[in-house]
FIMI-502771 format. One record per residue (C-alpha): y, x, z; chain; residue number from 1; residue in three letters. Coordinates in nm, 3 decimals. Layout:
# residues N
yy_xx_zz_chaine_num_residu
Y_X_Z_A_NUM_Ala
...
This chain:
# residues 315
yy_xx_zz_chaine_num_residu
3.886_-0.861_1.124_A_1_Unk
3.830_-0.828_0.751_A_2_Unk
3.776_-0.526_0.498_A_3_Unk
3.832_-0.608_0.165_A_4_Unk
3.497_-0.641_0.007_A_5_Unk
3.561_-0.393_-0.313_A_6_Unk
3.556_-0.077_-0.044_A_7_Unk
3.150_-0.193_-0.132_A_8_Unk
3.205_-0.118_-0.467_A_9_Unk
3.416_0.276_-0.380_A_10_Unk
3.136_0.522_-0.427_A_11_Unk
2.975_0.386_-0.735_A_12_Unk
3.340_0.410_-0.887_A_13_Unk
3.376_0.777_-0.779_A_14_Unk
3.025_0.890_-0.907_A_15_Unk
3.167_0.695_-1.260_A_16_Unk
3.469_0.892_-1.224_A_17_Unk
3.252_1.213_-1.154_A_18_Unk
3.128_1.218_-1.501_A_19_Unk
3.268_1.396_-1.813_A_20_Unk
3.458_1.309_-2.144_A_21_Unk
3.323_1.015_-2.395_A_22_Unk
2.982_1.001_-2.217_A_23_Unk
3.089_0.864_-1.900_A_24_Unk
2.984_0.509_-1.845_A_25_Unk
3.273_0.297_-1.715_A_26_Unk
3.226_0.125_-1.461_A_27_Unk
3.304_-0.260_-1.560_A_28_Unk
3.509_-0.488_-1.323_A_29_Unk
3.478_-0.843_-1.236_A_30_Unk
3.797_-1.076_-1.301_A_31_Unk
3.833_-1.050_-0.907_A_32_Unk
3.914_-0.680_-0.936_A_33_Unk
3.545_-0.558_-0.805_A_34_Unk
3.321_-0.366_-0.904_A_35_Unk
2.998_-0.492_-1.155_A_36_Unk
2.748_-0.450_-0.936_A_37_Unk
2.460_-0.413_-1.217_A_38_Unk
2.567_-0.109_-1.235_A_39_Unk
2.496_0.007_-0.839_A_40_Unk
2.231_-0.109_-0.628_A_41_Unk
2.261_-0.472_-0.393_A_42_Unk
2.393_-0.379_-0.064_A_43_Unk
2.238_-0.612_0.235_A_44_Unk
2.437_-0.871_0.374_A_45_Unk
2.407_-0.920_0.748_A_46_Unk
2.466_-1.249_0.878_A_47_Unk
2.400_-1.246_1.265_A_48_Unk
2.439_-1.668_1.306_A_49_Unk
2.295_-1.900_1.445_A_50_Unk
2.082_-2.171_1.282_A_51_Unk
2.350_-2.241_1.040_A_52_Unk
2.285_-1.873_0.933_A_53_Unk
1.993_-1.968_0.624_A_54_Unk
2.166_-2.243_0.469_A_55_Unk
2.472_-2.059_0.501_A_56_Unk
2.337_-1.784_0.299_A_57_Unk
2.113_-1.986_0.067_A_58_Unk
2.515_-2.134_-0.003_A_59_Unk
2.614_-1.766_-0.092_A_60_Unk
2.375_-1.742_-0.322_A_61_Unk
2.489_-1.966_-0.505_A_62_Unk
2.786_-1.760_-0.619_A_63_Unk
2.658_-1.533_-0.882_A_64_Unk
2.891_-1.255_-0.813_A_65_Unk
2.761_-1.295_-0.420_A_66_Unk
2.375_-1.272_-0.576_A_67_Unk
2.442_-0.973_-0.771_A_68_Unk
2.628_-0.797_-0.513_A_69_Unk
2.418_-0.844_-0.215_A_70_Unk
2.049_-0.919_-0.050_A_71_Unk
2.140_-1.130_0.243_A_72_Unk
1.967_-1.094_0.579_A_73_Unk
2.014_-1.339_0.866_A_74_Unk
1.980_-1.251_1.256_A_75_Unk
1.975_-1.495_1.487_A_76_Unk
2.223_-1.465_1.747_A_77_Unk
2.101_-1.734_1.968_A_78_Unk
1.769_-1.589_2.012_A_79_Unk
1.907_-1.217_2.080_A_80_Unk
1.751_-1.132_1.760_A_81_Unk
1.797_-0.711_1.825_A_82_Unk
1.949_-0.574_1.501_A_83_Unk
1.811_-0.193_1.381_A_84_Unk
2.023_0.062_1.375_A_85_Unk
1.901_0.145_1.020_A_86_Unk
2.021_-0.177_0.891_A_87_Unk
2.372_-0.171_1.030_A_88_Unk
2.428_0.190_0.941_A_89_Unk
2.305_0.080_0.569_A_90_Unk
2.532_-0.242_0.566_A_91_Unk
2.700_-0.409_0.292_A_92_Unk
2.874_-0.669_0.476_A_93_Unk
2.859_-0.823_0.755_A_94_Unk
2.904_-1.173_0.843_A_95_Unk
2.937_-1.302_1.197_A_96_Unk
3.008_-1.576_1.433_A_97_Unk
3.221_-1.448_1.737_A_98_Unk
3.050_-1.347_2.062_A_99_Unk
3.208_-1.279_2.371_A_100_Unk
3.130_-0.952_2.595_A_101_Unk
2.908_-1.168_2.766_A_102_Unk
2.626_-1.084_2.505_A_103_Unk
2.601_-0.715_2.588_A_104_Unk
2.483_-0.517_2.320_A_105_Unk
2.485_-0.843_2.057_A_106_Unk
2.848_-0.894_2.119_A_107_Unk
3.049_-0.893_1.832_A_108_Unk
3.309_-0.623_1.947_A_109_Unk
2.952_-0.420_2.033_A_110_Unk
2.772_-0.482_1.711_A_111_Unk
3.106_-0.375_1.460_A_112_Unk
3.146_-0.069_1.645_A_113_Unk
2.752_0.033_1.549_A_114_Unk
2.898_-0.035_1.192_A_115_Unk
3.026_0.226_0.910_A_116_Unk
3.340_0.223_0.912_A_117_Unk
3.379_0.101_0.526_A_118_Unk
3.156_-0.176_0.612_A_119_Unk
3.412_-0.490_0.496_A_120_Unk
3.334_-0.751_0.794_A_121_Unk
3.423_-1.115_0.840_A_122_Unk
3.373_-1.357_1.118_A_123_Unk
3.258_-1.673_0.963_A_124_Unk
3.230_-2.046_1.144_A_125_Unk
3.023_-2.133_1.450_A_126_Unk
3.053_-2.545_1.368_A_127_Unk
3.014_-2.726_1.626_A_128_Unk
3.117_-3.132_1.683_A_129_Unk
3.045_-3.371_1.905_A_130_Unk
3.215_-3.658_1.795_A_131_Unk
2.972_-3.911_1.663_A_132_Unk
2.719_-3.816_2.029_A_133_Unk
2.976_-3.820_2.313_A_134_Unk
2.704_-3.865_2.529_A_135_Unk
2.506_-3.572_2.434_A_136_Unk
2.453_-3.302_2.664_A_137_Unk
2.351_-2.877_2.603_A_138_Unk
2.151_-2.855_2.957_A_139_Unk
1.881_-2.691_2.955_A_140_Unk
1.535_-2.807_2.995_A_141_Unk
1.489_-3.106_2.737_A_142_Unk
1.644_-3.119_2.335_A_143_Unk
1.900_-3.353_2.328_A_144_Unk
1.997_-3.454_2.611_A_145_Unk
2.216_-3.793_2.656_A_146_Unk
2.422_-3.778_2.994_A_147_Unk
2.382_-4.107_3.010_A_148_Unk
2.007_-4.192_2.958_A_149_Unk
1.944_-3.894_3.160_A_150_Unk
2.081_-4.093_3.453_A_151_Unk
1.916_-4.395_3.396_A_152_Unk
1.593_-4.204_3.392_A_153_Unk
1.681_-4.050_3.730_A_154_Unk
1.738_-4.342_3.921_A_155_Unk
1.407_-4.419_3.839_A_156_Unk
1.450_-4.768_3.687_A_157_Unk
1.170_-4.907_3.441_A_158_Unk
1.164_-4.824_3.116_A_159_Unk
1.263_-5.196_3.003_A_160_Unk
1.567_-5.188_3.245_A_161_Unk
1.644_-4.830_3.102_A_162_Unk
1.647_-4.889_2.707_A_163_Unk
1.870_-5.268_2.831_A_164_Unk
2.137_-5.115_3.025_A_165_Unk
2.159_-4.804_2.778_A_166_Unk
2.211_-5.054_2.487_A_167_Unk
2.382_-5.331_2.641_A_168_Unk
2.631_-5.157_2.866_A_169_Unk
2.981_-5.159_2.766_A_170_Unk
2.952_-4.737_2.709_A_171_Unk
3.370_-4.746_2.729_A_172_Unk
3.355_-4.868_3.101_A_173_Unk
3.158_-4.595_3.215_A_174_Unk
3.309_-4.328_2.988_A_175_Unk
3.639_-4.214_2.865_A_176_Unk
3.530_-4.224_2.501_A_177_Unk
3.883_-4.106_2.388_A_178_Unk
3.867_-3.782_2.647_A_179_Unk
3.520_-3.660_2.509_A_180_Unk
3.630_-3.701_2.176_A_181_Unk
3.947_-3.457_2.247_A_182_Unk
3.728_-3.224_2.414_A_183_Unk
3.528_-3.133_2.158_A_184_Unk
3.835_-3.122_1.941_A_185_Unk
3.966_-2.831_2.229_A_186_Unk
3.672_-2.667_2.174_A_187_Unk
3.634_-2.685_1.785_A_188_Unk
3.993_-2.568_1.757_A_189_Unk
3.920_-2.231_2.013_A_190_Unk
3.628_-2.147_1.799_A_191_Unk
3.808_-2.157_1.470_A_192_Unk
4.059_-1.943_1.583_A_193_Unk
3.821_-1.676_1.570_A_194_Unk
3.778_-1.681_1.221_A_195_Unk
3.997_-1.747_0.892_A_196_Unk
3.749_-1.964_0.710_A_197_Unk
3.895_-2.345_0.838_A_198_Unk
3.654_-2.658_0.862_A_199_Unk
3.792_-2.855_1.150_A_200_Unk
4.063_-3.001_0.959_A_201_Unk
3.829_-3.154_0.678_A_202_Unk
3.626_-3.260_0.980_A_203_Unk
3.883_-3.467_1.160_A_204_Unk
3.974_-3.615_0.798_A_205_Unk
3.624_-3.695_0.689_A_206_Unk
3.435_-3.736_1.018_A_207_Unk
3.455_-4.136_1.057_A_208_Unk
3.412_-4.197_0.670_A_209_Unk
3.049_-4.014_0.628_A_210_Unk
2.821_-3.846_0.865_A_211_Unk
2.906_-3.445_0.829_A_212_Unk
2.667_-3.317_1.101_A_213_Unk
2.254_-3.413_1.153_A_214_Unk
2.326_-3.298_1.485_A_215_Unk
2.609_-3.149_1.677_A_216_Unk
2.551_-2.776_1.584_A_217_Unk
2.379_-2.865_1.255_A_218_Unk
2.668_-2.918_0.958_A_219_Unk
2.530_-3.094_0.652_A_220_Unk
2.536_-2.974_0.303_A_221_Unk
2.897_-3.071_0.230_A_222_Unk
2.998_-2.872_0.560_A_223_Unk
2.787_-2.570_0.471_A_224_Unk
2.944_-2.579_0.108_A_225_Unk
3.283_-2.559_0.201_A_226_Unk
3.223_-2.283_0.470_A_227_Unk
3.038_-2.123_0.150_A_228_Unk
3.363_-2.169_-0.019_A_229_Unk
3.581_-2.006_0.230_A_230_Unk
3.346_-1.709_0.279_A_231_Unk
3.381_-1.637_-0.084_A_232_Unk
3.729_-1.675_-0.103_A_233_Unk
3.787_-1.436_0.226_A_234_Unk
3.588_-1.197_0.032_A_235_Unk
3.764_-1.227_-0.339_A_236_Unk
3.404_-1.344_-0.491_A_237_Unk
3.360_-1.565_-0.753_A_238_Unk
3.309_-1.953_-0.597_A_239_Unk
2.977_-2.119_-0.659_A_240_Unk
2.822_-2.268_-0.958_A_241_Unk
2.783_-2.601_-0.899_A_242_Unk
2.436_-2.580_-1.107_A_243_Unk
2.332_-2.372_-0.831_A_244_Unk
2.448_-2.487_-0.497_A_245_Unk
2.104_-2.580_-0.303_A_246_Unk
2.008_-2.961_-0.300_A_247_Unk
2.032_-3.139_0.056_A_248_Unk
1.677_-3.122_0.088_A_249_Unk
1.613_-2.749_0.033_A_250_Unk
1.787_-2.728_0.411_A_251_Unk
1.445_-2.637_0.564_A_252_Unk
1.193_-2.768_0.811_A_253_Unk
1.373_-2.593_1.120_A_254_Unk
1.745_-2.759_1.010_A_255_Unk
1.707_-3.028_0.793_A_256_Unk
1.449_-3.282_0.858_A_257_Unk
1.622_-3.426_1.206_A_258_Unk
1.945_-3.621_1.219_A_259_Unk
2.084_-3.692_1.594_A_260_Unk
2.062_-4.083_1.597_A_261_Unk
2.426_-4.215_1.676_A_262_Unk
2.465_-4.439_1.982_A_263_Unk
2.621_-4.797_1.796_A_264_Unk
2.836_-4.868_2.074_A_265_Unk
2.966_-4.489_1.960_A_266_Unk
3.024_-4.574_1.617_A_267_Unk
3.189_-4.927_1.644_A_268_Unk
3.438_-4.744_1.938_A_269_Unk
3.522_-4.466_1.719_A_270_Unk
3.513_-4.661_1.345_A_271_Unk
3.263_-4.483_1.211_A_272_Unk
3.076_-4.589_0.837_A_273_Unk
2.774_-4.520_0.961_A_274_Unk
2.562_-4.534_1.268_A_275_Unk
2.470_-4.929_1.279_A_276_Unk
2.157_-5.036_1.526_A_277_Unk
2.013_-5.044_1.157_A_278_Unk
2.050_-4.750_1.035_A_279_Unk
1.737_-4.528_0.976_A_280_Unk
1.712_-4.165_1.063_A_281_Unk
1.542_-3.868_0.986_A_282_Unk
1.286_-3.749_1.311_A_283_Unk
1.108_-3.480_1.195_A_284_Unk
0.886_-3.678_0.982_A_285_Unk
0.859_-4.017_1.109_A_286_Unk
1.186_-4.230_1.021_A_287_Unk
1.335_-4.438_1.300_A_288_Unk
1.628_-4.647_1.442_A_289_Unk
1.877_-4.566_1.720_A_290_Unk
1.673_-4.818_1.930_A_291_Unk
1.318_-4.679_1.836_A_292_Unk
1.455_-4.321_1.924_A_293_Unk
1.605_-4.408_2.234_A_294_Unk
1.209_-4.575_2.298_A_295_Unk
1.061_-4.236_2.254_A_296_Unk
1.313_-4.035_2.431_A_297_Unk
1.287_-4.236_2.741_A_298_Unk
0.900_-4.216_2.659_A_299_Unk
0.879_-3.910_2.639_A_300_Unk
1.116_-3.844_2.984_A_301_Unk
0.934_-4.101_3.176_A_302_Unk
0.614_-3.933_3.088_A_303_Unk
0.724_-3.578_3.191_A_304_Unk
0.698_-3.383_2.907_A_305_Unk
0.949_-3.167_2.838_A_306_Unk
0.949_-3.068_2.473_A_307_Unk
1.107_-3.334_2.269_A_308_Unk
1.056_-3.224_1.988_A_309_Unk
0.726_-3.187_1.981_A_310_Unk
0.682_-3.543_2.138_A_311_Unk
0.897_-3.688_1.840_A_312_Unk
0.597_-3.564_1.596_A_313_Unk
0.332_-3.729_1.772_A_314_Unk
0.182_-3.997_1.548_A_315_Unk
């Protein structure tokens, strides 16, 4: 799965070797045994991720033996975001979340075959949790989706009658809270498997006390940090300076201004510190409730649009 990342550093340590007696510059070496890369060019650092990619790397980055080494370049997986056959042949290191055949050419048994074969490669996480939304649902056709609400909508019920029985129903007698919860769990563990860097302990430890995700695929900062962590590690790089590890709000437009409102039947079922009918939220740029998000999603469904996320920006 992984070459060790100092086969980066092997040709610039043969050219050092190449030269003759008391002239020849030697080639310095980190405490971790690798090379000092200001003596050899960067190498680029693929990461083909998904939106966890860019804070991922903007984590990296804050390892200085990471920044000196390499000039990271994210490709999204999700949006089959082709990768040139210039830049794999001329990778560093690549970082991936696993793919299955399914993806054709963008599979990750597909893309490390394109790669040299020096090329140290790691498969990094794919976090995903549903624990604090077991309601929420990855169909197609609207951004998240609530199983629940959904239905309500389609039985074609006003919106009053909607937002009452959403809010006021006892959520347990309609769904086995406890099941949802240990399928995600299922899931979480099968996609860890794929890669040595582990999260999903932390996440079962930490996951009631303080909100991890903004959404189900969207880790926060203190999730992104440790994957940062166990990247580094994998690779024998020096861990991050702590002067240097990006602020929470440096997460970017497209991840970090939108937290998944959390259901407070959901929270008070599962014990959670956080997700009271009081709570405020981030909604990409206008702050609101659980109840005052729930208003605009059923708005917003009863109306017939069918970008969300857009409708949630309206003023």
């Amino acid at each position: 799965m992984f070459r060790d990342v100092r086969s980066v550093c092997l040709l610039g340590s043969r050219i050092g070797n190449a030269f003759q007696g008391a002239a020849a510059p030697a080639l310095a070496r980190s405490r971790h045994g690798h090379c000092n890369v200001d003596c050899v060019s960067k190498r680029t650092a693929i990461l083909h991720a998904n939106c966890q990619g860019q804070p991922l790397a903007a984590q990296l980055l804050a390892s200085p033996e990471f920044a000196r080494s390499f000039t990271p370049r994210v490709y999204l997986n999700y949006a089959r975001e082709p990768i040139p056959e210039a830049e794999l042949a001329g990778c560093g290191l690549f970082l991936y979340q696993h793919l299955g055949p399914e993806w054709g050419e963008l599979a990750s048994d597909a893309l490390l075959a394109r790669l040299p074969a020096d090329c140290p490669r790691l498969c990094i996480p794919n976090m995903f949790f549903r624990g604090p939304w077991p309601l929420w649902s990855g169909a197609p056709g609207f951004d998240y989706r609530d199983v629940f609400l959904d239905r309500l909508v389609e039985m074609g019920l006003p919106g009053q009658d909607i937002l009452h029985l959403y809010l006021h129903m006892p959520l347990e007698r309609k769904y086995d809270l406890d099941a949802l919860l240990a399928e995600t769990v299922a899931r979480e563990t099968e996609r860890q498997a794929h890669t040595p860097v582990r999260y999903l302990d932390f996440v079962l430890e930490h996951w009631r006390s303080r909100q991890l995700f903004l959404t189900v695929n969207h880790p926060g900062p203190e999730l992104l940090q440790l994957a940062a962590a166990g990247i580094l590690r994998e690779l024998g790089l020096a861990a991050q300076d702590q002067a240097l590890v990006p602020r929470p709000e440096s997460l970017g437009k497209a991840y970090g201004d939108f937290e998944l409102p959390v259901h407070p039947q959901a929270a008070a079922f599962y014990s959670l510190n956080y997700g009271t009918a009081e709570q405020v939220y981030k909604t990409y740029g206008r702050p609101r409730t659980f109840l005052q998000y729930t208003v605009a999603y059923v708005g917003c469904r009863m109306a017939g649009v069918n970008d969300f996320i857009a409708y949630l920006q309206l003023p």
